[in-house]
N, C-alpha and C positions, 0 to 999 in steps of 0.2 A: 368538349369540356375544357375548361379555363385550366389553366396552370394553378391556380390556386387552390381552386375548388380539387383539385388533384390530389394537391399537397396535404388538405384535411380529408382525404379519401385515405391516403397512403401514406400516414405518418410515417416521416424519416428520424432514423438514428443520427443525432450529427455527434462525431469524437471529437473533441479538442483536444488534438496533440501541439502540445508546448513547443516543439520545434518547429512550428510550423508549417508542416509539409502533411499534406492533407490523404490518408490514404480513400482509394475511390471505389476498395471493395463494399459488395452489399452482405446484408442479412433478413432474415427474415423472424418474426414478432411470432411465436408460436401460442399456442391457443391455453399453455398455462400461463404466459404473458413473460419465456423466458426469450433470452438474446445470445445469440453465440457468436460473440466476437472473434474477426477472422483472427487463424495463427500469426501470420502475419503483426498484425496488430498487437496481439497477445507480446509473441517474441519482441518486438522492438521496444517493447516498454516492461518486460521482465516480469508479466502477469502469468502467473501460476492458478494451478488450482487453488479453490481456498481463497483468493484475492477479494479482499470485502472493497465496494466503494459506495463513495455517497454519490447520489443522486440529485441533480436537479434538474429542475424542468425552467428551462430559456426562450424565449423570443422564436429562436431558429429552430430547436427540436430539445433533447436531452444531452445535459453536461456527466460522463463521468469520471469522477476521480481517484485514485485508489484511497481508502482511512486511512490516514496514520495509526499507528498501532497506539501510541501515549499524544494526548497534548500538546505542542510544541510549549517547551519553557525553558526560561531562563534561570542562570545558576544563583542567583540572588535569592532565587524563588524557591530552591530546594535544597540549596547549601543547611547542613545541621539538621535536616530531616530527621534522621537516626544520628543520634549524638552519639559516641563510644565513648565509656566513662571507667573505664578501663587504662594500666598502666600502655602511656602511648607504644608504637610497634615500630621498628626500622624496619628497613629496604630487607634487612638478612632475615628479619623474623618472619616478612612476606615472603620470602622465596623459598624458608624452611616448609614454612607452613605449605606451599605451594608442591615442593616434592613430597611433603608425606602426603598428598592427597592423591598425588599421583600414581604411589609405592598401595597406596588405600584402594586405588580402582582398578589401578590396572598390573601391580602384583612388580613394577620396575620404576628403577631409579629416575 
């Protein structure tokens, strides 16, 4: 059997890690069509439980990436969102306001 015809026998996982450096553990494609990416891999790039990513399907095999949790944007873009229309607040009003929330949760200064 040809190497190619292999390679559409035995779909591979390919990871694109950013730094380059290629790790050369395997896994295997289980029959609810889940993936367990090795520890290894998980730990070096700080993937926890819960970790959503997107998916894409590439040339060589599948891309994933972790979601960002928001959009990336710019502050032009969100500056005045929530307008405060209230008398404006200094630095001391924020930090008051900050330890009574504190003295409010957890009962000290």
């Amino acid at each position: 059997m040809s190497t190619c015809a292999l390679t559409n026998v035995l779909p591979r996982l390919t990871l694109n890690i950013v730094s380059g450096i290629r790790n050369m553990d395997t896994t295997k494609l289980s029959s609810k069509g889940q993936v367990v990416l090795p520890k290894s891999v998980r730990d070096q790039h700080g993937w926890g439980e819960g970790t959503e990513f997107v998916v894409e399907s590439t040339a060589h095999g599948v891309l994933l990436r972790p979601r960002q949790a928001f959009p990336a944007t710019r502050i032009d873009g969100v500056f005045g969102s929530l307008p405060y229309r209230g008398k404006p607040k200094s630095l001391s009003d924020f930090d008051a306001g900050i330890r009574r929330e504190i003295r409010r949760r957890h009962g000290r200064t």
